[in-house]
Every structure is written in C-alpha cells, then in structure tokens.
C-alpha positions in Angstrom: -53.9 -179.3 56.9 -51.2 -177.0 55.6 -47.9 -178.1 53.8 -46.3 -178.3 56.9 -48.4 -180.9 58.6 -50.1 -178.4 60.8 -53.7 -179.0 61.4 -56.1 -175.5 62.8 -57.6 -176.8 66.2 -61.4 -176.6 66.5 -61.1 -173.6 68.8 -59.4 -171.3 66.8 -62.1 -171.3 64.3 -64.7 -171.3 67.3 -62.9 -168.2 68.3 -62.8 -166.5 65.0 -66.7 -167.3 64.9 -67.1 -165.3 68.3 -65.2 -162.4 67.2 -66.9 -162.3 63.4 -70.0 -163.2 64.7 -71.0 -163.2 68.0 -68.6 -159.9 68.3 -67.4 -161.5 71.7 -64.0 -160.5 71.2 -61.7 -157.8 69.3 -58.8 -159.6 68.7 -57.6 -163.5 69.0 -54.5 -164.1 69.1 -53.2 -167.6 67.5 -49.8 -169.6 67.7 -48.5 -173.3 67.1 -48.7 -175.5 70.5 -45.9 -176.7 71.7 -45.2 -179.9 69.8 -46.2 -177.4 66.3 -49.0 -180.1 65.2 -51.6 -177.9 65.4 -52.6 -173.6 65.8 -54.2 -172.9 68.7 -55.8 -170.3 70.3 -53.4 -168.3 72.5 -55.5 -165.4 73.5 -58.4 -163.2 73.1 -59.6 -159.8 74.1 -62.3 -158.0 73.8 -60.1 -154.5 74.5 -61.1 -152.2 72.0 -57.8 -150.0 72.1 -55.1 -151.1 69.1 -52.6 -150.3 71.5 -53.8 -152.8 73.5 -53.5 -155.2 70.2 -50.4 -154.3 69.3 -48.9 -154.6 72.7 -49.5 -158.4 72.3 -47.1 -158.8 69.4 -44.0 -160.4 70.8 -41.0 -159.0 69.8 -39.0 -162.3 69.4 -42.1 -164.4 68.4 -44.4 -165.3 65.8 -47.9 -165.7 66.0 -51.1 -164.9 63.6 -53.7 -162.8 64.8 -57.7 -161.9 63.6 -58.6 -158.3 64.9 -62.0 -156.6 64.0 -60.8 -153.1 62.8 -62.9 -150.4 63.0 -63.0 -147.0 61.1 -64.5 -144.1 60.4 -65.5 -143.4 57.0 -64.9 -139.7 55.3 -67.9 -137.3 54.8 -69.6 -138.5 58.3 -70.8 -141.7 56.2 -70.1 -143.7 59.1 -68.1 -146.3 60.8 -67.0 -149.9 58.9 -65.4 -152.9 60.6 -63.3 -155.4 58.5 -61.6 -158.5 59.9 -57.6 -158.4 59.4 -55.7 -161.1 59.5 -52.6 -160.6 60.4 -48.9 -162.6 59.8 -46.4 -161.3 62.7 -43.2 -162.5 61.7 -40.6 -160.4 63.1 -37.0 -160.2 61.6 -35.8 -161.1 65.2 -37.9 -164.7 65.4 -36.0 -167.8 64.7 -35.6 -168.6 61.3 -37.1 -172.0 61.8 -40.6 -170.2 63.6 -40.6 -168.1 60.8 -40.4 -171.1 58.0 -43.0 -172.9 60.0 -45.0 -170.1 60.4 -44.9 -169.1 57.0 -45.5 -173.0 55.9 -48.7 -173.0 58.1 -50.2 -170.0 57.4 -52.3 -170.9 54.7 -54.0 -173.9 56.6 -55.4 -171.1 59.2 -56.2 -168.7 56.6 -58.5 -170.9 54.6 -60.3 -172.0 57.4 -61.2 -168.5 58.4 -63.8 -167.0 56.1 -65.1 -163.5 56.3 -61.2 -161.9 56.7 -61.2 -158.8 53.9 -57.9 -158.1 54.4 -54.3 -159.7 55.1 -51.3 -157.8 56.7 -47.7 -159.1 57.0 -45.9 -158.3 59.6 -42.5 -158.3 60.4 -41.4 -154.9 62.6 -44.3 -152.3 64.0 -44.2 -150.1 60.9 -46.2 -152.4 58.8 -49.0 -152.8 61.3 -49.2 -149.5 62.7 -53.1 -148.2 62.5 -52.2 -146.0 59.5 -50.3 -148.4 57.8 -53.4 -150.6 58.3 -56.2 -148.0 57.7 -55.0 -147.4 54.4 -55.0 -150.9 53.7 -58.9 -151.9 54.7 -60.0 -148.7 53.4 -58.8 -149.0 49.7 -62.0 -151.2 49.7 -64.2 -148.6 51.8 -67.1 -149.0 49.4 -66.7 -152.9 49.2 -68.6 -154.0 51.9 
C-alpha cells in the first residue's frame, strides 16, 4: 500500500508478469480506478511500434506505464530489451491526479520487479525514443 492508501490490484502485477515473462504484451498501461483505492490495469498491447505507445499517453491525464524497450546495440552486438517504467504526469493534469499519482507511485513500483529503468514524464520530450534510448543504454553492458 503506498502513502496514499492506494493498494496495486492483482492484475496489474499479473500483467507486468505477462509482458516480463510470458512476453505477451509490449506495453500495459496502468491508472487509479475510479474511486482511486487501487491501480488497475487500463490496457495492454502487444503493438511493437513506440508510436503506438506513445499515442496512448493522454494529454490531460495521468497514468503509469511498463513498456519492454527494445534496442540495438553498437558494433552489430545485438539487440537488448529492458523494462521501463514510466511516470506520465503531464503539466496539463489536475494538480490533485498529479499529487495522487505522485503519492501512489511507489506502491506500483515496488511491486514490479525486473524494471531497469524509470522515466518521468511530464510533456513528450522526455519520453521521446531518444530521450529514452539514451537512458536504458547508459547501462548497455548491465544486463
């Protein structure tokens, strides 16, 4: 439970298994339910495009999202996947979602084991492929 009372529902961390181990989906997409007691699953996907990711951030909305990110390695060594987790917060959410959100997020992120890297995100910029590439590959030989 995180400081804000907000428990992680049994499915999201089903989902997160699926995606990190069963590779059954790309990307899930979570989100508080409607009376904010608990996170939830909201989505998942199995699209491998980032666009396709990306296009599910709201605009007005907050949410948390896993997505298994793929990359190519320099020197023809190869691909690597790491999970991301990922804090959308944009600067046009409600201040209250975004304290909430915030309050919750380490609740979700505890309960998720195997993520190598987190992102913040509050506008496009800062989840853009590059910006994110450079972040999972500072670790490139970490795996």
């Amino acid at each position: 439970m995180s400081r804000s009372g907000v428990a992680v529902a049994d499915e999201s961390l089903n989902s997160f298994n699926d995606l990190k181990l069963g590779k059954k989906y790309k990307f899930v997409l979570y989100g508080l339910n409607d009376n904010k007691t608990a996170i939830v699953v909201k989505e998942t996907s199995s699209d491998d495009s980032y666009d396709a990711f990306l296009e599910k951030l709201p605009e007005n909305e907050c949410l948390y999202a896993v997505y298994d990110f793929e990359y190519e390695l320099n020197g023809n060594e190869g691909k690597r996947s790491k999970i991301v987790f990922y804090t959308w917060s944009p600067d046009t959410a409600p201040v209250r979602a975004k304290m909430v959100y915030a309050s919750s997020k380490d609740a979700l992120r505890r309960a998720l084991n195997g993520v190598s890297t987190d992102i913040q995100g509050t506008d496009f910029s800062e989840v853009s492929y590059e910006t994110v590439l450079e972040k999972v590959s500072r670790g490139a030989g970490s795996h």
